[in-house]
C-alpha positions in Angstrom: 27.0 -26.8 64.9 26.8 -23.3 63.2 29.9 -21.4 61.2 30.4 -18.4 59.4 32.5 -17.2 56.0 35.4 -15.4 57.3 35.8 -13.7 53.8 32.1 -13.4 53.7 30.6 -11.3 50.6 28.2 -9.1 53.6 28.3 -5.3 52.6 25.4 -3.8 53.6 22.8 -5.0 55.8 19.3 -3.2 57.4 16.4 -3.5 60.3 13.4 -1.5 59.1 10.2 -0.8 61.3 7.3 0.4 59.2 4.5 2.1 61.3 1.6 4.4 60.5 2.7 7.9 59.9 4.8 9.8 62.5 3.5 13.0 63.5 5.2 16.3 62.9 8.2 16.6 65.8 7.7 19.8 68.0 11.5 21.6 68.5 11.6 20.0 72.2 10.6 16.3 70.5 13.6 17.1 68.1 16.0 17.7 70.5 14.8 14.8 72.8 15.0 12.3 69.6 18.8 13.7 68.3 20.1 13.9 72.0 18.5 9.6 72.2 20.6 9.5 69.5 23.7 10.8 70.9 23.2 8.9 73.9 23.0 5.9 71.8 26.1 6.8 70.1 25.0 8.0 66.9 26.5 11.4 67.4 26.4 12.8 63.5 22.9 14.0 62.4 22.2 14.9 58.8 19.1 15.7 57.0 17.8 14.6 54.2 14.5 17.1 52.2 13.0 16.2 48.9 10.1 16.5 47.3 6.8 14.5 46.8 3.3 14.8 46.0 0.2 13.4 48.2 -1.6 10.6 45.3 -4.7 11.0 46.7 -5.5 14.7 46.6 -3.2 14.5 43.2 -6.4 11.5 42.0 -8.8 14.1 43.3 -7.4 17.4 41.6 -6.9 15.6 38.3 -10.9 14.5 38.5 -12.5 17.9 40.0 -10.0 20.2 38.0 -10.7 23.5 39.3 -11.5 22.6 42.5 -9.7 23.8 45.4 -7.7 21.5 47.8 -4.9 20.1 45.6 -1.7 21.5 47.7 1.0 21.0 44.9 4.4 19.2 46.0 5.0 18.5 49.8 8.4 18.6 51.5 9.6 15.1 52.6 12.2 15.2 55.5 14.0 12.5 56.6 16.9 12.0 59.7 19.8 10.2 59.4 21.9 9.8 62.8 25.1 8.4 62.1 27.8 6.3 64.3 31.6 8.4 64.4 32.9 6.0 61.3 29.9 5.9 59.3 29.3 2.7 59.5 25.7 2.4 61.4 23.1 5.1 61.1 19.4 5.0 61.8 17.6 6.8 59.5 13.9 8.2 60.6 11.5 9.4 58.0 7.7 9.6 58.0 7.0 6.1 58.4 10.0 4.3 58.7 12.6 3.4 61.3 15.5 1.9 59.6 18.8 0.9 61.1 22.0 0.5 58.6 25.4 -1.0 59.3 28.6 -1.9 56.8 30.2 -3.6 58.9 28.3 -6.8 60.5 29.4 -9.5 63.1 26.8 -11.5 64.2 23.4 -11.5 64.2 22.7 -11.2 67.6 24.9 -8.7 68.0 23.4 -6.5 65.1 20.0 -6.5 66.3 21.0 -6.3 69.9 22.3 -3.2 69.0 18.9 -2.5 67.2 17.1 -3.3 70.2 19.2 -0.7 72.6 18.3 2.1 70.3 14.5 1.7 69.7 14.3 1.7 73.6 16.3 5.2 73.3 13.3 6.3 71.1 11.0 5.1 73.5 12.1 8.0 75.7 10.0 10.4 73.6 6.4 9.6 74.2 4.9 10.7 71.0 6.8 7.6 69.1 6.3 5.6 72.1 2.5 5.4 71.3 3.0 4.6 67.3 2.1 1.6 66.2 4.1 -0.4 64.1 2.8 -2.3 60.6 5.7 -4.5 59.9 8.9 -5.1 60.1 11.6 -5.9 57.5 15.7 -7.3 57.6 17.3 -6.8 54.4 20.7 -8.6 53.7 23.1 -7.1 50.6 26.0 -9.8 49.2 28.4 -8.4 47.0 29.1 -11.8 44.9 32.9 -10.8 42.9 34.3 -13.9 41.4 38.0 -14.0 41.8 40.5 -16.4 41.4 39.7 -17.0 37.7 36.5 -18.3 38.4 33.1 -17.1 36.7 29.9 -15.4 38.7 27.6 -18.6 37.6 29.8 -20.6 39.8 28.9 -18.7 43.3 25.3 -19.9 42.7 23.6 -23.5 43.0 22.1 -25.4 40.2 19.1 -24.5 41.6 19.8 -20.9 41.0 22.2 -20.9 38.1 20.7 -18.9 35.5 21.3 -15.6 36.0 20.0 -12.3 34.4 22.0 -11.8 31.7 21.8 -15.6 30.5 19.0 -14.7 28.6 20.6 -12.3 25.9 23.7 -14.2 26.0 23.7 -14.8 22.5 24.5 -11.1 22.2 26.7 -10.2 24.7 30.1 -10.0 22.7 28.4 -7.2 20.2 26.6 -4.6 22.8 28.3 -1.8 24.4 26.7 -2.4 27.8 24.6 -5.0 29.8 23.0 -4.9 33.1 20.1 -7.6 34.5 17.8 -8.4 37.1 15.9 -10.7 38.5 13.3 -10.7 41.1 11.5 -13.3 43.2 9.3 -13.0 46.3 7.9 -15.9 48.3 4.7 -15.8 50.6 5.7 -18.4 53.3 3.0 -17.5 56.1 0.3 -15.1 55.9 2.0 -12.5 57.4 5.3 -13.3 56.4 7.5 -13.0 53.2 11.1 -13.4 51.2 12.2 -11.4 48.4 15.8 -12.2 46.5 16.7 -9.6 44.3 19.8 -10.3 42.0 21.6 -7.4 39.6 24.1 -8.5 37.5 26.7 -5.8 37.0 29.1 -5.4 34.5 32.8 -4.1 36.3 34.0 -0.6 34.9 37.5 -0.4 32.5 39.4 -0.8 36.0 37.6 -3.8 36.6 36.3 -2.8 39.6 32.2 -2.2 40.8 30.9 1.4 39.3 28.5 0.9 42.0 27.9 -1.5 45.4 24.4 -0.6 46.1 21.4 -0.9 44.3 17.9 -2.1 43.8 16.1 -2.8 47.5 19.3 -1.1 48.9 19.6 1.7 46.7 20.2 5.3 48.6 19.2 8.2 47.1 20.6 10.7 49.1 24.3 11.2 48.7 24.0 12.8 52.4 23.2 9.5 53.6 25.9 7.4 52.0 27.9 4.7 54.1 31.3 3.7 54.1 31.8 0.0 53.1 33.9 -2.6 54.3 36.0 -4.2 51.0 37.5 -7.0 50.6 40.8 -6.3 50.2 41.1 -8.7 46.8 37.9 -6.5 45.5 40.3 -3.4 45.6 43.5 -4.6 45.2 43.3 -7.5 42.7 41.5 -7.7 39.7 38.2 -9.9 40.1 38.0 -12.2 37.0 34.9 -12.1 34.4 33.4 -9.6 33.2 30.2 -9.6 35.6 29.8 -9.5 39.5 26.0 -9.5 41.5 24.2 -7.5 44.1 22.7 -10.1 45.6 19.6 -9.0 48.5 17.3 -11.2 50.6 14.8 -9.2 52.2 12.1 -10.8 54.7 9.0 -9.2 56.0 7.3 -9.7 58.3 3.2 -8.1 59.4 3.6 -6.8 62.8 0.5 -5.2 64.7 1.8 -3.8 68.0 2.9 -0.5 69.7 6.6 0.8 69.7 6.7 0.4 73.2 5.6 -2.8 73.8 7.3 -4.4 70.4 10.2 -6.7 71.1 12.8 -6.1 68.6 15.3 -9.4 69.4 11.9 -11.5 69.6 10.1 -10.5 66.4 12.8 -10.3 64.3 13.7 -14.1 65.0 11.9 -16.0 62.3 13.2 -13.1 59.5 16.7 -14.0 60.6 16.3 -17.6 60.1 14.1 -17.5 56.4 17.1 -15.0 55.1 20.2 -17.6 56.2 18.0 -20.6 55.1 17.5 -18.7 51.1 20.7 -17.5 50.6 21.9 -21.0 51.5 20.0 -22.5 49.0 20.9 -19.9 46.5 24.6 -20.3 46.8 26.9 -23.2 45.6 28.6 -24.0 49.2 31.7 -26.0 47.2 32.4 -23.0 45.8 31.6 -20.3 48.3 32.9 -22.5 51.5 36.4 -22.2 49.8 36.7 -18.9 48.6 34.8 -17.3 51.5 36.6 -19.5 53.9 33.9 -21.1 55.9 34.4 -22.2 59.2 32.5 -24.2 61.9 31.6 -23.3 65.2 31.7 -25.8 67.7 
């Protein structure tokens, strides 16, 4: 048996395909990748410069000052191809494939979905041939006590001290607070889970200032999402003072070829380490009744 939250805390939540650097696009590979895209039905393309500077020649000029070679800043350029409501995009930079949703249904739904566009970017041969590093899923729970209880009580004993717990002492006399906390697990030798927790303090309308931070955080404004809230997270006020970001993040090595990598396949074992953690991390009680859990026969 298998159930879901039908409140559930989900806001944000990402496939990533790291491989070795992509090659400069030609015009005709651009057009072939944004019309994939369009057929795909990610029909809104955006893009997405900044700058950045190449470490190693950076190492070099800094050692052989004088010496010729050192290119100054580079231009970064990234794609973002987004779905009519803005709530999937894949974004392509120079050695990432990443797709985004806000608004999340089941897994294998999600990373079908994944799977049907990669195959679209198999179309172009030059990414076709690219071979892939590893491969990441990233979950994002917006944890907002309400119903006059306290953030401390989402969590499991086994998880129950949270960032700001250790300057509690001085919380009543500073103007503003904000904590993190960080843990990464090696469970195979090619395989990984990070949980990333922010505590948050709620802004003089006691509502979030922000929803996405940390592992999650977008720099771009260009490349923002719309969220789906919880209609008690705009509506009512949460109670406490606090709410989390909470992330799980599992990674994975991966050593193939775009074409030949099978997205629903290799993605399995990520899917399974991320429910099993937050599971542990949460107090089910608490969460099973305010999320409203339900089984699945």
């Amino acid at each position: 048996m298998s159930g879901s939250f039908q409140k559930a805390p989900l806001v944000y939540v990402t496939a990533n395909v790291r491989l070795v650097e992509i090659p400069e696009l030609d015009e005709a590979d651009e057009r072939k990748l944004h019309h994939a895209m369009i057929r795909a039905g990610l029909t809104e393309r955006r893009e997405s410069v900044s700058h950045g500077f190449d470490l190693n020649q950076l190492h070099q000029a800094m050692n052989n000052p004088g010496q010729p070679g050192f290119k100054g800043a580079k231009e970064e350029v990234r794609w973002g191809f987004f779905g009519p409501d803005s709530n999937e995009s894949l974004i392509v930079d120079r050695d990432n494939l990443e797709y985004r949703v806000t608004e999340y249904g089941k897994y294998e739904n999600f990373i079908r979905r994944f799977s049907e566009i990669l195959e679209g970017l198999k179309s172009i041969e030059i990414l076709g041939y690219l071979d892939t590093n590893e491969i990441t899923l990233t979950y994002c729970d917006a944890i907002i006590p309400v119903y006059g209880r306290e953030l401390k009580e989402y969590f499991s004993n086994k998880a129950s001290v949270l960032p700001l717990d250790f300057v509690s002492d001085h919380q009543q006399s500073d103007l503003f607070q904000t904590g993190q906390l960080q843990v990464t697990r090696v469970i195979a030798p090619n395989e990984k889970i990070a949980v990333h927790l922010e505590q948050l303090p709620f802004n003089s309308n006691g509502k979030p200032a922000k929803w996405l931070t940390g592992p999650v955080s977008e720099p771009d404004q260009r490349f923002s999402m719309k969220l789906q809230l919880r209609d008690e997270w705009l509506k009512d006020r949460p109670s406490g003072s606090y709410f989390g970001l909470l992330t799980t993040q599992a990674s994975k090595i991966v050593k193939t070829k775009i074409n030949a990598l099978n997205v629903e396949e290799v993605f399995t074992s990520s899917h399974q380490v991320t429910k099993e953690t937050f599971n542990e991390i949460i107090n089910r009680s608490v969460c099973d009744e305010d999320w409203l859990y339900t089984e699945a026969y």
